[in-house]
C-alpha positions as CSV (number, residue, x, y, z in Angstrom):
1,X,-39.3,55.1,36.5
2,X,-36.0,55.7,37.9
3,X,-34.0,58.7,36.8
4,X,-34.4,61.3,33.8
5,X,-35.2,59.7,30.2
6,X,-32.1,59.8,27.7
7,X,-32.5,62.6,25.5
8,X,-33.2,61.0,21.6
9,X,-29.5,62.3,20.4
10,X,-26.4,60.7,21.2
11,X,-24.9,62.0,24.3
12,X,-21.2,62.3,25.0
13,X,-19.1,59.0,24.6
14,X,-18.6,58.1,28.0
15,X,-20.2,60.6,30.0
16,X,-21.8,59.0,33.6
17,X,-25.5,60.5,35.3
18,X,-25.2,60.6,39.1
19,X,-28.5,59.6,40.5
20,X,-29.5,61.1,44.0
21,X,-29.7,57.5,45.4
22,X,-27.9,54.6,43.7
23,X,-30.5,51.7,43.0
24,X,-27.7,48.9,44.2
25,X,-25.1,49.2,46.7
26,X,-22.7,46.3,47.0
27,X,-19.0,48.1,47.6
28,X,-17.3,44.9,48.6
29,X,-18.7,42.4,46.2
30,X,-17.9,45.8,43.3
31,X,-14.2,45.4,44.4
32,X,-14.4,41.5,44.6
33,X,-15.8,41.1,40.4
34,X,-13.9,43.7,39.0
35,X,-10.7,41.8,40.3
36,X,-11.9,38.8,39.7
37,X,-13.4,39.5,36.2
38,X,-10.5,40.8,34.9
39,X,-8.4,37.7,35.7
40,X,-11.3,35.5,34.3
41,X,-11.1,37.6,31.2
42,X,-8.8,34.7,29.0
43,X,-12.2,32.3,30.0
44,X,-14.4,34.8,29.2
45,X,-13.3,36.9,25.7
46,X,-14.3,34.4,23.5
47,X,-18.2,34.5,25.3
48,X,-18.1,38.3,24.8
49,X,-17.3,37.7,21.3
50,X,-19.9,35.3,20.6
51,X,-22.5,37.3,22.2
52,X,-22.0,40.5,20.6
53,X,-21.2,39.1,17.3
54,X,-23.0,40.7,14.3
55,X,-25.2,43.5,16.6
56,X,-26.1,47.0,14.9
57,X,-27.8,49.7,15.8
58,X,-28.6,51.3,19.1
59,X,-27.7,49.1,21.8
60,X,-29.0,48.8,25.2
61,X,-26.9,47.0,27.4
62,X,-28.3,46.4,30.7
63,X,-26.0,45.7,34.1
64,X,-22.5,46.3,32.2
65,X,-20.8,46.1,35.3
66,X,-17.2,47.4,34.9
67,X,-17.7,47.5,31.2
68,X,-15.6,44.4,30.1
69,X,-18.2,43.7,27.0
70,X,-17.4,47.5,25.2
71,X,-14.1,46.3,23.7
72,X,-15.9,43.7,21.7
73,X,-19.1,45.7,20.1
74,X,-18.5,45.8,16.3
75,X,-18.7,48.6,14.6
76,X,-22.1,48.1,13.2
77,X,-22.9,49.2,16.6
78,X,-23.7,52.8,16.5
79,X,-24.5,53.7,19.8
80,X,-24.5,51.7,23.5
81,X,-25.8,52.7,26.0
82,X,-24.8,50.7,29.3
83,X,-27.1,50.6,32.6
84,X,-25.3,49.9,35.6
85,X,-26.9,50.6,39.0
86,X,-23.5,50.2,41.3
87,X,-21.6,52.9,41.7
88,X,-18.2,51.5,41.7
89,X,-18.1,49.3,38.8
90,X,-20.2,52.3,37.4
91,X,-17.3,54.9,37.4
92,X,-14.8,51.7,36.1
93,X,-17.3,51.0,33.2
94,X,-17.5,55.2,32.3
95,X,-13.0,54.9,32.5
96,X,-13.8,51.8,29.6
97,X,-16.2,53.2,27.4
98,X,-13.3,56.1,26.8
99,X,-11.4,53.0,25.4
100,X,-14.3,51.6,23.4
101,X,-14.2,51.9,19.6
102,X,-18.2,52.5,19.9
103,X,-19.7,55.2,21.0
104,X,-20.8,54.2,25.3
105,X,-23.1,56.5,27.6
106,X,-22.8,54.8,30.9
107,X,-26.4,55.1,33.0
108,X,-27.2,54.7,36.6
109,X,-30.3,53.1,36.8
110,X,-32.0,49.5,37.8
111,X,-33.0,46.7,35.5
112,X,-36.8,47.0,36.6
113,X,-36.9,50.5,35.6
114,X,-34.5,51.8,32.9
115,X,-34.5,55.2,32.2
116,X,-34.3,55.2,28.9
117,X,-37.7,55.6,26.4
118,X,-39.9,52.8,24.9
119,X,-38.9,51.4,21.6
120,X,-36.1,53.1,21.6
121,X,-33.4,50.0,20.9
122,X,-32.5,47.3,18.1
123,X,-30.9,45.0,20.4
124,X,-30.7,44.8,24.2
125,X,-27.6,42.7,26.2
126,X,-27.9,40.9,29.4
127,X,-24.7,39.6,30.2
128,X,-25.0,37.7,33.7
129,X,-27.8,40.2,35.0
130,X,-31.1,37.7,34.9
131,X,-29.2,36.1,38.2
132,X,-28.7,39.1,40.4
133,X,-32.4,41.3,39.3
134,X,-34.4,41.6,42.7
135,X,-37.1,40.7,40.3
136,X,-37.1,38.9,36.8
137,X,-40.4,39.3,35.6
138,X,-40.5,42.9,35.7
139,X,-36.7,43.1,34.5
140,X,-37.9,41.5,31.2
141,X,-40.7,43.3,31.1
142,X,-38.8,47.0,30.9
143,X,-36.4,44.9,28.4
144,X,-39.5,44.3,26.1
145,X,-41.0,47.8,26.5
146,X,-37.5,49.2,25.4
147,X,-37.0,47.0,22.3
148,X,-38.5,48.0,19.2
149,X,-40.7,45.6,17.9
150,X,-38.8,42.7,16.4
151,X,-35.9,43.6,18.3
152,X,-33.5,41.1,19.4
153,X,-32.4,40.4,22.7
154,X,-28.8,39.1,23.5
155,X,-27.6,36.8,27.0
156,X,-25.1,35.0,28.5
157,X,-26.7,33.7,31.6
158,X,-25.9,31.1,34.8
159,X,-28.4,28.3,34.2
160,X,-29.7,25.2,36.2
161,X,-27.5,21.7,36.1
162,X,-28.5,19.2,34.5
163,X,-28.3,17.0,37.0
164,X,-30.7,16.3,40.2
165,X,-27.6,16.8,43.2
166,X,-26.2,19.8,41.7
167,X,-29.5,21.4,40.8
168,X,-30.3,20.6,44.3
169,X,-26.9,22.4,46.0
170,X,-27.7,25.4,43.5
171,X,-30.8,25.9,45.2
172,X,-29.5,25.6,48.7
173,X,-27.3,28.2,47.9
174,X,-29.8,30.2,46.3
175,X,-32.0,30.3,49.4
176,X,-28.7,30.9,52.0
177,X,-25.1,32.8,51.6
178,X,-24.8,32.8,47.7
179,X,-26.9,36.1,47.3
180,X,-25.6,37.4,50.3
181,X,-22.3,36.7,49.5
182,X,-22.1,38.0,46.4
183,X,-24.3,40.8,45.1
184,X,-27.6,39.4,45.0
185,X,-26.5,36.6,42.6
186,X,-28.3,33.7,42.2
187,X,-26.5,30.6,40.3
188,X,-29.9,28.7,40.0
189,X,-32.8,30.6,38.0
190,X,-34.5,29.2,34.9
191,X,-33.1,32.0,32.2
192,X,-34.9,30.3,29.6
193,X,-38.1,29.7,31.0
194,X,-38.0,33.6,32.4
195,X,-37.4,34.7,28.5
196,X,-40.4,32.6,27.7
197,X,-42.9,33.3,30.1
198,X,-42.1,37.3,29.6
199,X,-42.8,37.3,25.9
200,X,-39.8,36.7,23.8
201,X,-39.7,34.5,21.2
202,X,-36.4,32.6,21.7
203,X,-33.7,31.9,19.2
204,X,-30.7,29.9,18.9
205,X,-29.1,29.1,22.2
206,X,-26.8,26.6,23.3
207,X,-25.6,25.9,26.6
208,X,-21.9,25.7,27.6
209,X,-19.8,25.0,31.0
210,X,-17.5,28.1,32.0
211,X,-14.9,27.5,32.2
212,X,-14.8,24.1,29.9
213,X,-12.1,22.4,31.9
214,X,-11.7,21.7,35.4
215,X,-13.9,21.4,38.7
216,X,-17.8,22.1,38.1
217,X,-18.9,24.5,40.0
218,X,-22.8,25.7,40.4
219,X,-22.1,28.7,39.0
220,X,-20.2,27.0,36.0
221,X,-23.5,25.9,34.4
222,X,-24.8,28.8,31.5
223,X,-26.8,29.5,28.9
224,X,-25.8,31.8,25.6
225,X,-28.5,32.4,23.1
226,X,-30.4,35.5,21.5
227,X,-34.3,36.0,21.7
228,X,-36.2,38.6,19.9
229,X,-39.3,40.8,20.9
230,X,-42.7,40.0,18.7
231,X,-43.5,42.2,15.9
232,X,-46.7,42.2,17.0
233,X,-48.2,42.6,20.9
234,X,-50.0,39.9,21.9
C-alpha cells in the first residue's frame, strides 16, 4: 500500500500528508478543472446534493479533487476523509475542508491503494473518479476492502451513450487524445458493469445528461446511483 495507514482517531480538520512521491501528476489539466469546475458549479450543486444526500458516519471519499463535494456533506457525517493523489487540487481541497461544516482530513494517496485500514468506512464516494483510475478493477477492489460490510458506496460517474455513433466517437476518444488531454479521463467506461463485476450489489441509479440542456457532448452522458458492499464475502 501507498503511504502510512490513518491513525483510528480523527485527525485534525483539514490537515494534508505530503507523500515522498505524488501517485498522479497532471499540473496543467489541475489548473484547467479547478477553473473549469468552479464555473460548472450552478450545473453541478444540485448532483453533489443528490449524491451526498442522507450519508452518516465515517466517510471515505476517494479522488475529491479540489474539494467541491465538502460543502454539501450533512451533518450526519461525522468524519471525511478525502483521497486525492494530485498535488495541486490536493492543497485547493485541504484550503476547502477549512470551510466545510464536517470534519475533512485531506490524503495523498491512489485509488488502487488507499492508505487508510480495512473496514474502516460506512460509506465510500466516487464522484467522477471510475473514468480517470489507471485500473478499475483493483480501484473497486480497495473500495470494497475499505467498506465495512454492508457499507454503501455512493457515484456520480461519466457513462456510455445510448446510442451506436456516439458510443462509437466515445471510444475513439478513449483510445486517442481524451486521456491525454485531460488527466487520464476516459468518457467511455461501463461504471455499472465495473460495480458489478467487483462485488457490489447495486442500488437505485438513474442516469441523467449533464448538463440537461444544450449540445451532447461524450462526456455529457452519466450515471448517479449508490451500491452497497455484501454483508457477507462471497
Amino acid at each position: 500500500m501507498v503511504g502510512r495507514p490513518l491513525s483510528p482517531l480523527s485527525p485534525r480538520k483539514g490537515s494534508a500528508r505530503r507523500p515522498a512521491k505524488d501517485a498522479v501528476h497532471h499540473p496543467l489539466f489541475a489548473r484547467f478543472y479547478a477553473r473549469f469546475s468552479v464555473r460548472a458549479e450552478p450545473v453541478m450543486a444540485p448532483v453533489r446534493t443528490e449524491l451526498l444526500a442522507g450519508l452518516s458516519g465515517r466517510v471515505l471519499e476517494v479522488g475529491a479533487g479540489n474539494g467541491l463535494n465538502f460543502g454539501y456533506y450533512p451533518r450526519t457525517v461525522s468524519e471525511v476523509v478525502a483521497i486525492e493523489p494530485e498535488r495541486g487540487l490536493r492543497q485547493l481541497a485541504v484550503d476547502a475542508a477549512q470551510r466545510a461544516d464536517v470534519p475533512v482530513d485531506v490524503v495523498p494517496g491512489a485509488a488502487e491503494a488507499l492508505p487508510v485500514k480495512s473496514e474502516g468506512f460506512d460509506a465510500v464516494v466516487l464522484c467522477i473518479v471510475l473514468c480517470s483510475v489507471r485500473d478499475v478493477e483493483r480501484a473497486l477492489g480497495e473500495v470494497r476492502r475499505v467498506l465495512r460490510p454492508g457499507g454503501e458506496l455512493r457515484f456520480f460517474e461519466h457513462g456510455q451513450a445510448p446510442g451506436r455513433g456516439m458510443r462509437g466517437f466515445q471510444s475513439a476518444l478513449d483510445r486517442t487524445v481524451w486521456p491525454r488531454a485531460f488527466g487520464g479521463c476516459h468518457v467511455g467506461r461501463d461504471a455499472l458493469g465495473s460495480l458489478r463485476d467487483a462485488g457490489f450489489e447495486l442500488g437505485a441509479y438513474r442516469r441523467l445528461l449533464v448538463p440537461e440542456r444544450g449540445v451532447r457532448l461524450p462526456t455529457s452522458y452519466c450515471v448517479i446511483g449508490a451500491a452497497r458492499r455484501p454483508e457477507l464475502s462471497t
